[in-house]
C-alpha positions in Angstrom: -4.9 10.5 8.1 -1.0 11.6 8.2 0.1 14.9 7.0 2.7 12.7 5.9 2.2 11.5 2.2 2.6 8.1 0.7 5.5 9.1 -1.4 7.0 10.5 1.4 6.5 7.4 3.5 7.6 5.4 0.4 10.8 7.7 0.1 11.4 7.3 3.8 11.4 3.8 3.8 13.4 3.1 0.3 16.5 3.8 -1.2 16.9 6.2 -4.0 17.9 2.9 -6.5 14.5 1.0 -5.2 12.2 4.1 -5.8 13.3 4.4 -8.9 12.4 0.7 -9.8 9.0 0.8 -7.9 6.7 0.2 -10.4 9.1 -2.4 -12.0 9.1 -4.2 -8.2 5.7 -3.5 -7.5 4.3 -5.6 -10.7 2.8 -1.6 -12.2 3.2 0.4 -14.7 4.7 4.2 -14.0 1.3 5.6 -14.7 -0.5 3.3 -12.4 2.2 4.3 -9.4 1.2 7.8 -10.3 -2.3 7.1 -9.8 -1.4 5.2 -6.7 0.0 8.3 -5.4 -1.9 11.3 -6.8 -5.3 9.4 -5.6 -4.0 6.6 -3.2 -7.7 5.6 -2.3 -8.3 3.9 -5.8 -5.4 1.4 -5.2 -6.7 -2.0 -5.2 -6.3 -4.5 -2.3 -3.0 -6.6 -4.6 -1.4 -2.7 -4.4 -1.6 -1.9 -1.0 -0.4 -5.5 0.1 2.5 -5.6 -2.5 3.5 -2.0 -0.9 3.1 -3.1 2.4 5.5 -6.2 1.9 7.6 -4.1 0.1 8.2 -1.3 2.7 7.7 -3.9 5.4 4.8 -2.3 7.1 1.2 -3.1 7.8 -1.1 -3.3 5.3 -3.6 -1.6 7.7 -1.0 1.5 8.7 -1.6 2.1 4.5 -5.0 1.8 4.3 -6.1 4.0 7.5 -3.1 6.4 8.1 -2.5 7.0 3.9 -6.1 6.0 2.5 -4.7 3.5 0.8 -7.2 1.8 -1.4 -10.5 3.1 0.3 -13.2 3.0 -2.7 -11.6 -0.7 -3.5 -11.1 -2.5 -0.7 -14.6 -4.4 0.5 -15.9 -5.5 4.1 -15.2 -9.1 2.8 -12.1 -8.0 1.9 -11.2 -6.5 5.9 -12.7 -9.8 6.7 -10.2 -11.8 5.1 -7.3 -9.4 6.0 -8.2 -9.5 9.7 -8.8 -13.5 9.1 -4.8 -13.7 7.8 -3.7 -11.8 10.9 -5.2 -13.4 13.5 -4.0 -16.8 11.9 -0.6 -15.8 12.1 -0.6 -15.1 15.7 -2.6 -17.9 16.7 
């Protein structure tokens, strides 16, 4: 895990305009992006790939480096993921 947090990385990566309208661009309510960042491990697998895109990383950077949706993310769910990524550069 960084000693970096998400909203760091998320402040890193966006301008002051976009943070403010984060939740309105990632789909979520303010409440739910303060989950997202107070417990990051409870964001579900839609979250973490709509903040990837977003901030134009991999999902997998958010999920192992930040924790990033941990307790909701399945092994069928890694299984697709690594199933999309290895269809792309095939």
């Amino acid at each position: 895990m960084q000693t970096e947090t998400l909203d760091q990385l998320i402040k890193s990566k966006l301008s002051a305009a976009h943070y403010e309208k984060l939740p309105e661009l990632l789909g979520i309510t303010q409440h739910k992006l303060t989950r997202i960042l107070n417990r990051p491990k409870e964001a579900t697998l839609d979250e973490v790939l709509n903040l990837a895109s977003l901030l134009s990383i991999k999902v997998a950077n958010l999920i192992h480096e930040y924790g990033m949706g941990r307790d909701n993310i399945s092994l069928s769910d890694c299984d697709m993921l690594i199933d999309k990524v290895a269809w792309i550069k095939a």
